[in-house]
Structure formats: structure tokens, C-alpha cells
BAVO-921106 format. One record per residue (C-alpha): x, y, z. Coordinates in nm, 3 decimals. Layout:
N
X, Y, Z
...
//
This chain:
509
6.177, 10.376, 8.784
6.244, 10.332, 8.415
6.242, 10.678, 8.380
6.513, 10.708, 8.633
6.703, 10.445, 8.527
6.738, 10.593, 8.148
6.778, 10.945, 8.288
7.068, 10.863, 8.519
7.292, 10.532, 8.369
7.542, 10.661, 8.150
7.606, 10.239, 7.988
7.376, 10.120, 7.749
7.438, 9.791, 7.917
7.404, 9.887, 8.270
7.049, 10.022, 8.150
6.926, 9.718, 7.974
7.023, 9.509, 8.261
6.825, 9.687, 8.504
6.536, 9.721, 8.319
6.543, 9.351, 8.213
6.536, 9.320, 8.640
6.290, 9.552, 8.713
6.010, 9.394, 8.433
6.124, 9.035, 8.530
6.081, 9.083, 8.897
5.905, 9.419, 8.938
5.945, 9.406, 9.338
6.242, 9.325, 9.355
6.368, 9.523, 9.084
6.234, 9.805, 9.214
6.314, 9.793, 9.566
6.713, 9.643, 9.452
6.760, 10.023, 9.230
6.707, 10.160, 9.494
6.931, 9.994, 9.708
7.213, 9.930, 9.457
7.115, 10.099, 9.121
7.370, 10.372, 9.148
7.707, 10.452, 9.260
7.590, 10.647, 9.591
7.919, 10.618, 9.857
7.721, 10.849, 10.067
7.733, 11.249, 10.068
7.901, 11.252, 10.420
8.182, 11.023, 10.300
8.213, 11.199, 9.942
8.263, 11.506, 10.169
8.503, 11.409, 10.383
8.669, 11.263, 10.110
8.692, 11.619, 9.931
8.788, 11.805, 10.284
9.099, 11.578, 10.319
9.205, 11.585, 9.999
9.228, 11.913, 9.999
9.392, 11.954, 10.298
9.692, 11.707, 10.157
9.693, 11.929, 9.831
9.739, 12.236, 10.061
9.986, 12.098, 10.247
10.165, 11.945, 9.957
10.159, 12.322, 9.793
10.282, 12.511, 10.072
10.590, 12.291, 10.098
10.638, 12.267, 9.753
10.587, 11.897, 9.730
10.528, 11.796, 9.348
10.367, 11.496, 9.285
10.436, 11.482, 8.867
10.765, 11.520, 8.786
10.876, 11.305, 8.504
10.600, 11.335, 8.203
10.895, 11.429, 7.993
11.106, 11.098, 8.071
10.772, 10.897, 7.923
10.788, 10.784, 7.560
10.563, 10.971, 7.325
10.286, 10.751, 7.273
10.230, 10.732, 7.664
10.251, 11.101, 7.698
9.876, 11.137, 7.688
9.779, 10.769, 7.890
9.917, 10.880, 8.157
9.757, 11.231, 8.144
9.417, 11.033, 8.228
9.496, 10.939, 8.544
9.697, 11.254, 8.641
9.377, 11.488, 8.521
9.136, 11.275, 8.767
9.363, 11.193, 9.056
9.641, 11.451, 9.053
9.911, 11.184, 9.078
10.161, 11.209, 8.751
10.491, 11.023, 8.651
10.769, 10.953, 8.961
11.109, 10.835, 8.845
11.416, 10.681, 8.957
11.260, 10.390, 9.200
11.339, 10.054, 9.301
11.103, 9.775, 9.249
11.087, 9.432, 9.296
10.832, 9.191, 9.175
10.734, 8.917, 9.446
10.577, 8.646, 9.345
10.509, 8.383, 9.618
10.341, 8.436, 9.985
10.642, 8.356, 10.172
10.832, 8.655, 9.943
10.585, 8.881, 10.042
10.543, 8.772, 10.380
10.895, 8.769, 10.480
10.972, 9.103, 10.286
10.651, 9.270, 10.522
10.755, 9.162, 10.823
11.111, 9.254, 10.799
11.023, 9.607, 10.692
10.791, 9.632, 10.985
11.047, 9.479, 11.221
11.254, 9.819, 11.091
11.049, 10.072, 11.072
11.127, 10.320, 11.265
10.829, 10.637, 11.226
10.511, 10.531, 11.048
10.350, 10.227, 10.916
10.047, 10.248, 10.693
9.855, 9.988, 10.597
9.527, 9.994, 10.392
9.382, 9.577, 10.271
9.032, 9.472, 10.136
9.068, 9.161, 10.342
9.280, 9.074, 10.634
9.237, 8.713, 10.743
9.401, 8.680, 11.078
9.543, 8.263, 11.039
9.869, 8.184, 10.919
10.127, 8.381, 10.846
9.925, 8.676, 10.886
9.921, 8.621, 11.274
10.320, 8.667, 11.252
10.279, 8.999, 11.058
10.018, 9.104, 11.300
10.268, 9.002, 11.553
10.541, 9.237, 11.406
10.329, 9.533, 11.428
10.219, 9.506, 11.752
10.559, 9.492, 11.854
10.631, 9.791, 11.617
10.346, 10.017, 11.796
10.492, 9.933, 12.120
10.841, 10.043, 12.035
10.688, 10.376, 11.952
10.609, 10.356, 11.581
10.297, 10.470, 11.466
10.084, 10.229, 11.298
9.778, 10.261, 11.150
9.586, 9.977, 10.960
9.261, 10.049, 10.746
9.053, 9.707, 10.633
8.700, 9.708, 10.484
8.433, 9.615, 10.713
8.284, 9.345, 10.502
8.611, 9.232, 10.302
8.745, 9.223, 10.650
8.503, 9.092, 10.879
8.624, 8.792, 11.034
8.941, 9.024, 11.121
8.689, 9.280, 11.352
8.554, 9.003, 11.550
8.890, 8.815, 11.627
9.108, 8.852, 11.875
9.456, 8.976, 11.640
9.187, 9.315, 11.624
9.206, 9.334, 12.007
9.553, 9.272, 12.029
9.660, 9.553, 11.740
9.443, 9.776, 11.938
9.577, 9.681, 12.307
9.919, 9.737, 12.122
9.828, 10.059, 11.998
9.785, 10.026, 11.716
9.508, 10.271, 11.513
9.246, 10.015, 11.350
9.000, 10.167, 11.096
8.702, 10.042, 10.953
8.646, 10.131, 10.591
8.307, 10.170, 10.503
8.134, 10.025, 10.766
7.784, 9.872, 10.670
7.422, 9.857, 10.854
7.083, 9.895, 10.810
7.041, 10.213, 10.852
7.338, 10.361, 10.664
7.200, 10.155, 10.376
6.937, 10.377, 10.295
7.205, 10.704, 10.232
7.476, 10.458, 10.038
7.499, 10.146, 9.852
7.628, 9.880, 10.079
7.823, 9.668, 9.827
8.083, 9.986, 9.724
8.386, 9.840, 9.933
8.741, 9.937, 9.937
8.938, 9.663, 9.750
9.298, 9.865, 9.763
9.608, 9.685, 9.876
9.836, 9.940, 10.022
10.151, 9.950, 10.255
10.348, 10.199, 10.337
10.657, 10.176, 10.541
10.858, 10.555, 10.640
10.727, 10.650, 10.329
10.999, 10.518, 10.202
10.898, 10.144, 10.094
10.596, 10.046, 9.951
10.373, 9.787, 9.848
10.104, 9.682, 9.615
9.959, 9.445, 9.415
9.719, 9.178, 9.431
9.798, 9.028, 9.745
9.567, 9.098, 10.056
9.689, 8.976, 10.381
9.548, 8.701, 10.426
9.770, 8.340, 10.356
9.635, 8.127, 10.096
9.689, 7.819, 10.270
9.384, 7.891, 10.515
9.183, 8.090, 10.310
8.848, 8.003, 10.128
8.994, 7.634, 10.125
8.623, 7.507, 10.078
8.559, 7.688, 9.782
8.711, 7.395, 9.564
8.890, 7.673, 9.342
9.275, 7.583, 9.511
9.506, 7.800, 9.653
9.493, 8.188, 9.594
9.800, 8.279, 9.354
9.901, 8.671, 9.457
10.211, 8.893, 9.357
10.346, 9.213, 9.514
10.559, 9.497, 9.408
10.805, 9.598, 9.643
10.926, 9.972, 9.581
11.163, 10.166, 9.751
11.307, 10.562, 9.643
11.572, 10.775, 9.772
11.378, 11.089, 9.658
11.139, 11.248, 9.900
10.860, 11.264, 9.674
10.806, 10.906, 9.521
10.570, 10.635, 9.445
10.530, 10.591, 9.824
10.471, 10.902, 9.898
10.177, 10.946, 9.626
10.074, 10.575, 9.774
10.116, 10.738, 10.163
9.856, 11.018, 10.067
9.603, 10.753, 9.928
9.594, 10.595, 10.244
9.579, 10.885, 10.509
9.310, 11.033, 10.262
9.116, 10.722, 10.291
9.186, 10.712, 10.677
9.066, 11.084, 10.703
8.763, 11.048, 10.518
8.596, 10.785, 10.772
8.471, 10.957, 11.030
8.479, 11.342, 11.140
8.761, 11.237, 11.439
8.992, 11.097, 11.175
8.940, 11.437, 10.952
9.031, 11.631, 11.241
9.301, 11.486, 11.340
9.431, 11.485, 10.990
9.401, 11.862, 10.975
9.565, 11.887, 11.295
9.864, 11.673, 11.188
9.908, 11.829, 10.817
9.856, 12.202, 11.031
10.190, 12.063, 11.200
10.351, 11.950, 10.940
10.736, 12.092, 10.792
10.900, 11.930, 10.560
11.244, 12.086, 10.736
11.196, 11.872, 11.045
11.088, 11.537, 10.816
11.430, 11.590, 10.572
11.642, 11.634, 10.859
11.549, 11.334, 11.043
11.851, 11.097, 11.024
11.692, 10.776, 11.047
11.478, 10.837, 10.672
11.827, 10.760, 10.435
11.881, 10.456, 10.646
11.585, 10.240, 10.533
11.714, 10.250, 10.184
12.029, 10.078, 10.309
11.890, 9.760, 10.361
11.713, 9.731, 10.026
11.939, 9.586, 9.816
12.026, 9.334, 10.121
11.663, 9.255, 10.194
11.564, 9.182, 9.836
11.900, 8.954, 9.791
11.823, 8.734, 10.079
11.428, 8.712, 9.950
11.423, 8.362, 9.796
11.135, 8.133, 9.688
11.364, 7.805, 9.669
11.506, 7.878, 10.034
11.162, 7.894, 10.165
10.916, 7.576, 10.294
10.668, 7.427, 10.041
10.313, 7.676, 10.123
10.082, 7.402, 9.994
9.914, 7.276, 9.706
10.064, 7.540, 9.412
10.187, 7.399, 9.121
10.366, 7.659, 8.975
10.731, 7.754, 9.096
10.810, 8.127, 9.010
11.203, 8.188, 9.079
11.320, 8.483, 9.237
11.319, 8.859, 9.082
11.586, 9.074, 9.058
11.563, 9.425, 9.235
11.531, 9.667, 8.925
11.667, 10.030, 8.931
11.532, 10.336, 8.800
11.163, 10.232, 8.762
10.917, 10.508, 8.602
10.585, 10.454, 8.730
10.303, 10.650, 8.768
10.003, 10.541, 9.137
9.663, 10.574, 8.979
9.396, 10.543, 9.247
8.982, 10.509, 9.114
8.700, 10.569, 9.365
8.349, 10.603, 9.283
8.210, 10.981, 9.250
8.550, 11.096, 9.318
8.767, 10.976, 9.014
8.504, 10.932, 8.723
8.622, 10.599, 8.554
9.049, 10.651, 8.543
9.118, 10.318, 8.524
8.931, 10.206, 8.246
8.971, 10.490, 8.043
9.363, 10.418, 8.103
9.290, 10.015, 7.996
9.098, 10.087, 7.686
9.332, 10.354, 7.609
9.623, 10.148, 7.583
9.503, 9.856, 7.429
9.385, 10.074, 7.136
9.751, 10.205, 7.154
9.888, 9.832, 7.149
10.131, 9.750, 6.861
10.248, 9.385, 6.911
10.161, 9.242, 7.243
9.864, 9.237, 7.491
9.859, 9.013, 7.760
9.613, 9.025, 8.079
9.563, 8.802, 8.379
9.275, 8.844, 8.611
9.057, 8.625, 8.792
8.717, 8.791, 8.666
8.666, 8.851, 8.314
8.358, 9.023, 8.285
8.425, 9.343, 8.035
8.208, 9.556, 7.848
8.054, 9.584, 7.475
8.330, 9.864, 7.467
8.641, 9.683, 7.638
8.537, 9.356, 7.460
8.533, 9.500, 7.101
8.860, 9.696, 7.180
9.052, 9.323, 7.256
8.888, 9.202, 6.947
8.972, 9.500, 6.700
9.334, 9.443, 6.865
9.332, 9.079, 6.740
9.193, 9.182, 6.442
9.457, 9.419, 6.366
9.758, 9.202, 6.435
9.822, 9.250, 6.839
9.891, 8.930, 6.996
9.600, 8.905, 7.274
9.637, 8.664, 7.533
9.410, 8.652, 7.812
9.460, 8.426, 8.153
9.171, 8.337, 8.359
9.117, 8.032, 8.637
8.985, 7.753, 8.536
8.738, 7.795, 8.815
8.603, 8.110, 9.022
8.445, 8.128, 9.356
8.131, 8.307, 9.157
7.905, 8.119, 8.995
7.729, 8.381, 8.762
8.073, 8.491, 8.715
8.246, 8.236, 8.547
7.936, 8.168, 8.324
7.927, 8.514, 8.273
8.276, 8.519, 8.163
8.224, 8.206, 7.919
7.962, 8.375, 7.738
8.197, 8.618, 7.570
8.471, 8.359, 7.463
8.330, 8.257, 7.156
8.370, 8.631, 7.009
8.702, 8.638, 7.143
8.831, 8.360, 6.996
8.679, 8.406, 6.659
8.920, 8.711, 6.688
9.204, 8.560, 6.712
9.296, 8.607, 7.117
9.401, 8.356, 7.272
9.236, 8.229, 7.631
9.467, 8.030, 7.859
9.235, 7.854, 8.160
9.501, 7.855, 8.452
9.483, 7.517, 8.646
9.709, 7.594, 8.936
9.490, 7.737, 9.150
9.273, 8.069, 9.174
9.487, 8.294, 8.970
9.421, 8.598, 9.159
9.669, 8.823, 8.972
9.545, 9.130, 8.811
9.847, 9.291, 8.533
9.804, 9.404, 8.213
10.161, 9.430, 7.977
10.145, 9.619, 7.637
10.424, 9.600, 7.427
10.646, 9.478, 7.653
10.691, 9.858, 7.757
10.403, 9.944, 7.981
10.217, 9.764, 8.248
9.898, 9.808, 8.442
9.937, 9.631, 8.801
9.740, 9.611, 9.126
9.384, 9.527, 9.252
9.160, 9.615, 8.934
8.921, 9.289, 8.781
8.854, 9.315, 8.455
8.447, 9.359, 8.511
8.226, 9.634, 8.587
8.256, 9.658, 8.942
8.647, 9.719, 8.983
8.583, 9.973, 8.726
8.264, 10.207, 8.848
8.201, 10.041, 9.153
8.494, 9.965, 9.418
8.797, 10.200, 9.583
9.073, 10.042, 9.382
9.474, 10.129, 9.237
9.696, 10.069, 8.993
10.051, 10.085, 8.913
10.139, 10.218, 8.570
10.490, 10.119, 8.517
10.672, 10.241, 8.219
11.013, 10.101, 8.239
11.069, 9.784, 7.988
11.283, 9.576, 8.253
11.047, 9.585, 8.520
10.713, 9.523, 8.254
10.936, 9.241, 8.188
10.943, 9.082, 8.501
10.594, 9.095, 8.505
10.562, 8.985, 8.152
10.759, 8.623, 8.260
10.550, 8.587, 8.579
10.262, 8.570, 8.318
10.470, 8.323, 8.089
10.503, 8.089, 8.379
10.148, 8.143, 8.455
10.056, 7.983, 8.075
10.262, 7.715, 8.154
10.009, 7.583, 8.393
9.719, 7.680, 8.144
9.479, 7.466, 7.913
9.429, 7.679, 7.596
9.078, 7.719, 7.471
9.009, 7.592, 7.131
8.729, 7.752, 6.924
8.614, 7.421, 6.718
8.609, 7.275, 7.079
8.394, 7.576, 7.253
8.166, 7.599, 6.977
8.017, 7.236, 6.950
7.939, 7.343, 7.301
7.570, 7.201, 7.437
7.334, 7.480, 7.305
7.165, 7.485, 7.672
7.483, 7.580, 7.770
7.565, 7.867, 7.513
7.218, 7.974, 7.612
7.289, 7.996, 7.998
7.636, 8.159, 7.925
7.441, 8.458, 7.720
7.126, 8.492, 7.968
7.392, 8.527, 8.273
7.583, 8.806, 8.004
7.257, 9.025, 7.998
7.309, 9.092, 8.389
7.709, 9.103, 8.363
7.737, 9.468, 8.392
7.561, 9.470, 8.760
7.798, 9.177, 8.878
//
């Protein structure tokens, strides 16, 4: 097995940790490699994945449908960055969108259901976890009603992220409505001996006509029911909400993530997939009168979106005021899936923080990087870059968080600074460089989001909208309690010791 392990882990630190595992506990080492050692999503799935995207890049060539058609709008020193993700996911640079950043539940909430309430073709929706209390009952509500007007709805949730939602009754309902429900990556016993059980899809996707999109952090589930016994507060979650008048866009590019991801499920979904994009023409879709409508009501939807009209959610601390609908938005969909994208995402990250002139600033709620990702924040400080990184004050992991801890003290010699958010779980994941370039959706900064997980990202290059994202992060350090390093250092030395064993086995968490 230590044969195997060197022959086939690419990280140095991926190998040492398993082979620390395997001499510790040789049973269970052994028997857990095989289980979980490597990336296997299963060679039915990885086919299926391959079969449908190839049908959506046939389909997308034989009507002519471009999906990269702005690299020359990007500034120089993004040129290449965005190359990355366009070489491993075929998804380049789409210009001329409008976004707006929401930054509370009700914004999102009330935003989602009103688009669902007008949708008037095809609703896609694609969520780690859907948690049917709350307000999510209302948007389950809304889409029911949708399927029943004749809209076609599909909704695809991860069987584990989502498993409260399969045994409740808003499944049955959805379903009774007509509503397509899809099960992404459904686990058991047996299928655990072909694939690793703990690859889930943790992609927050929704896509409205194709016309309106969203993404971010946020999965649909409301924060004031959800993991309330985990003593960590209230979940804190933004949203993008994007919108374009051209027929290739963001959402489109978001659109074929989704029906990819529906198509590569089972051998039904694949089938009817080739059946629909066999039917397709783009004639009958342009001519459709009802498409140019939906963007009528953005600019009146986003204006009437507004945090200080709504009721008080809970517990929060933090008051975020309302963003303004920006226009003309360059941004770039970068999807990652084990075996099928290599590692996009964090070849993108590490990529432009080595690029980083004046300003780095990340907030996630799992800090668990690499040697590599780890020495590239600390060359940055080194070098003059302002590095600021935002974590909770508390995590719903336990190895986690002491995980995290262990690689402060590096950090901080550096120069970055590390801002311990008190208002809650800070479940935000962005990344703003320069004040010109933004990463933004569902990646962690550890291991798992990175080789592990189905996950996406927004690349936005336009300064005004990194901006709004930029001041959701200022008002996120107003809430924070700043690590010192005289402080962290005099530290118990039981503790510094836990913090580094936990760090030997942070590139399998």
C-alpha cells in the first residue's frame, strides 16, 4: 500500500499523511485508502460525464454558440489567469452582464422567488444542501406552482448534502408538482466499492430562462433553522444575481453546468439529454417573444430588493446595506470536478495571488491550504501585498479549526493579517486582488474544495463589481477580533503541539 500510495499521489503532503495513517493504524489505514485514498467518482459517472459534455459542445458548435468571447476586453496581466480555467473547462470571458451582489437571506430569498414566480420556460436549479424549513418551504412553494403552470423545472441536490430534503415531504410535493428531482451522487454500500463516497457536489447554481442566474455561497437552506445546535451562530451567505441581454452569457455557460451534471446521473437522464439537444434550434429559442421580457424587470426587481425594508432574520450582528445593480460586468464561470477538470481552481488562486500587487483579501470558513498555497500568501506579505484573511471564530469541525490554527503562527510572522469573524459562521467564500479581480462562489480554502468536491467559481474582472464585494468583506472585519502574534505565540505549548499533529492530516480533511 505504500507502494501505491507513492506511485499514485501527486502532493508530497497528501503522501505523508497517508502513510503517517497507514503505519499508525495499519487496519484502518489500509482498509480507509482504499475506500477514500484517491479521487475515484466512479468510471460510469466519469463517462457519462464525458458523453454529455460532448453532446452540449456539439450542439453548441453546430449552432455556432461561442462560449469565450471577450479575452481581448481583459487587462493584460489576466490574459493568461483566465486561460487556466478556459483550457480545462472550455468556458472563457462573457461581457456586458448585470450583477448584483446580495448579501442577506431575505435578499436572496425574495430575489429567488420572484424570478421563479416569472419564469416562464425553464428553471434549473443545482444546491449541495437544500433544507426544506423556513423560507425555503416558500421557495419550494413557488416552484411547485411554477411546474404546474407549465414551466419546466428541474432541481439537482446531493444525496448526502441533501438528505433530510429526500426523506421530507417538500421532495414529494416538488415531485407530485412535477417537478424533475435529481439525486447527485447517490451513496450505498455497494457503490462504495467502485467510488469514493465522500466526493459530493457542493455547487450552488440557479438558472432562471437562461437568462438570470445565481451563485455564490448560499445553499437553500435558511440560516435561522439550520445547524442551530452547532453553537457556531447563524450561517452568513451572499449571492450574485446576474442577468444578460446577450444569448450567450454567464447563464448560459452556468445553464450547461447544470444540465451536464443532470445528464451525467443516470443513463435515462443522458438520453433524454441527447434527445433534447438532437431537438434543439437556436431559430425557434431567439424567436420566442417571452426571452427579452425577463430582462425588463431587472432593474425593477433589484431596486425594490432591500435589507432595511425586510424583518430582523435572527441573531446576525452585522447589517450589510443594499447593492447597487452594476452594468457591464466581465466575468468568466469556472466549474472544477474531480478527474474531469484537473485542479482549475487552485491553479487560478495561486496564480493570482502570485500576480497580486497591493491587495489580497480572502474570506472563507475553512482555512486549511497547502505547503504551496500557504508559502504563496506569505511570499505575498513578504513582498509588500496587503494579506488579509477572514475566518469564524468557530467552525462546525473540530480537526478543522485546529487544523487551521496550526498555520497562523507562519502567517502572521509574515505580515498577513487574520481577522476571527464573531458574527456568526462566516460562510462566505471570495477572494479580491487588487481591487480588480475577484474569485466568488462555493470553493473552501482546503484540500477538499480543491481535488476533491464538484465546485464553481465566478471570476469577475470588472473593478465596480470586485468592489462591492471588496466592502461586503470590510463590513465583515468590522465584526472581527484581529489576531496578534505576541498573543498567539505565548500560546500553551500542548496546544501548539495539537494544532501541528492535526496539520500532518490537513491535506485528507
Amino acid at each position: 500500500m505504500t507502494l501505491r500510495i507513492v506511485s499514485v499521489q501527486r502532493n508530497i503532503g497528501v503522501s505523508i499523511a497517508w502513510i503517517a495513517v497507514l503505519y499508525t493504524l495499519p487496519l484502518f489505514g489500509f482498509i480507509a485508502y482504499i475506500l477514500l485514498g484517491e479521487p475515484m467518482i466512479g468510471r460510469r459517472y466519469r463517462e457519462r460525464v464525458d458523453q454529455a459534455s460532448m453532446l452540449m459542445n456539439d450542439m453548441a458548435r453546430r449552432e455556432h454558440l461561442v462560449f469565450d468571447q471577450g479575452q481581448d476586453l481583459l487587462p493584460a496581466k489576466y490574459q493568461g489567469v483566465s486561460q487556466i480555467g478556459t483550457r480545462w473547462t472550455g468556458l472563457g470571458i462573457f461581457p456586458d452582464h448585470k450583477m448584483q451582489l446580495l448579501t442577506e437571506p431575505n435578499m436572496i430569498f425574495q430575489g429567488l422567488i420572484e424570478d421563479i414566480q416569472g419564469a416562464q420556460r425553464i428553471i434549473l436549479m443545482e444546491f449541495y444542501i437544500v433544507y426544506p424549513k423556513g423560507q425555503v418551504l416558500e421557495v419550494i412553494e413557488a416552484l411547485a406552482a411554477a411546474a404546474q403552470r407549465g414551466v419546466e423545472c428541474h432541481i439537482l441536490a446531493d444525496s448526502v448534502g441533501s438528505f433530510s430534503f429526500f426523506n421530507s415531504n417538500a421532495h414529494r410535493t416538488l415531485e407530485r408538482a412535477g417537478v424533475f428531482v435529481h439525486q447527485s451522487l447517490p451513496v450505498g454500500l455497494f457503490k462504495t466499492l467502485f467510488k469514493r463516497s465522500d466526493l459530493r457536489n457542493h455547487r450552488k447554481i440557479v438558472v432562471i430562462d437562461e437568462h438570470i442566474g445565481y451563485i455564490g455561497s448560499f445553499n437553500l437552506v435558511d440560516p435561522r433553522f439550520f445547524k442551530q445546535n452547532k453553537n457556531v451562530g447563524q450561517w452568513i451567505d451572499v449571492a450574485i444575481r446576474t442577468t444578460n441581454r446577450r444569448f450567450i452569457s454567464i447563464t448560459t455557460a452556468m445553464a450547461k453546468v447544470v444540465v451536464t451534471d443532470i445528464g451525467a446521473e443516470n443513463n435515462d437522464n443522458l438520453d433524454a439529454l441527447n434527445q433534447r439537444v438532437n431537438n434543439y434550434t437556436r431559430k425557434l429559442y431567439v424567436m420566442n417573444p417571452t426571452i427579452n421580457d425577463l430582462n425588463s424587470r431587472v432593474k425593477v426587481l433589484g431596486d425594490r430588493i432591500d435589507y432595511h425594508e425586510q424583518p430582523d432574520i435572527g441573531s446576525t450582528s452585522i447589517v450589510i446595506p443594499k447593492m447597487p445593480i452594476v452594468e457591464g460586468v466581465l466575468a468568466q464561470l469556472i466549474p472544477s470536478a474531480p478527474q474531469v477538470t484537473a485542479h482549475v481552481i487552485y491553479d487560478t488562486l495561486v496564480t493570482v495571488i502570485h500576480r497580486a500587487n497591493k491587495r489580497i483579501c480572502i474570506t472563507t470558513p475553512y482555512f486549511v491550504p497547502d505547503e504551496t498555497l500557504s508559502g504563496a500568501l506569505t511570499i505575498a506579505a513578504k513582498r509588500g501585498v496587503e494579506v488579509t484573511i477572514i475566518v469564524p471564530e468557530k467552525v462546525d469541525s473540530f480537526l478543522v479549526q485546529h487544523a487551521s490554527q496550526a498555520y497562523y503562527q507562519e502567517l502572521l510572522e509574515a505580515g498577513v493579517t487574520i481577522a476571527l469573524f464573531k458574527g456568526g459562521l462566516l460562510h462566505t467564500k471570495t477572494v479580491v486582488v487588487d481591487n480588480d479581480y475577484c474569485l466568488f462562489g462555493t470553493v473552501n480554502i482546503d484540500m477538499r474544495s480543491f481535488y476533491l468536491n464538484m465546485e464553481v467559481s465566478l471570476a469577475i474582472y470588472t473593478p465596480e463589481m470586485v468592489a462591492q464585494v471588496a466592502d461586503c468583506q470590510e463590513i465583515y472585519l468590522q465584526s472581527c477580533r484581529f489576531l496578534d502574534l505576541e498573543e498567539w505565540t505565548q500560546r500553551h505549548g500542548a496546544a501548539r503541539l495539537f494544532d501541528n499533529v492535526v496539520r500532518l492530516f490537513s491535506p485528507l480533511l
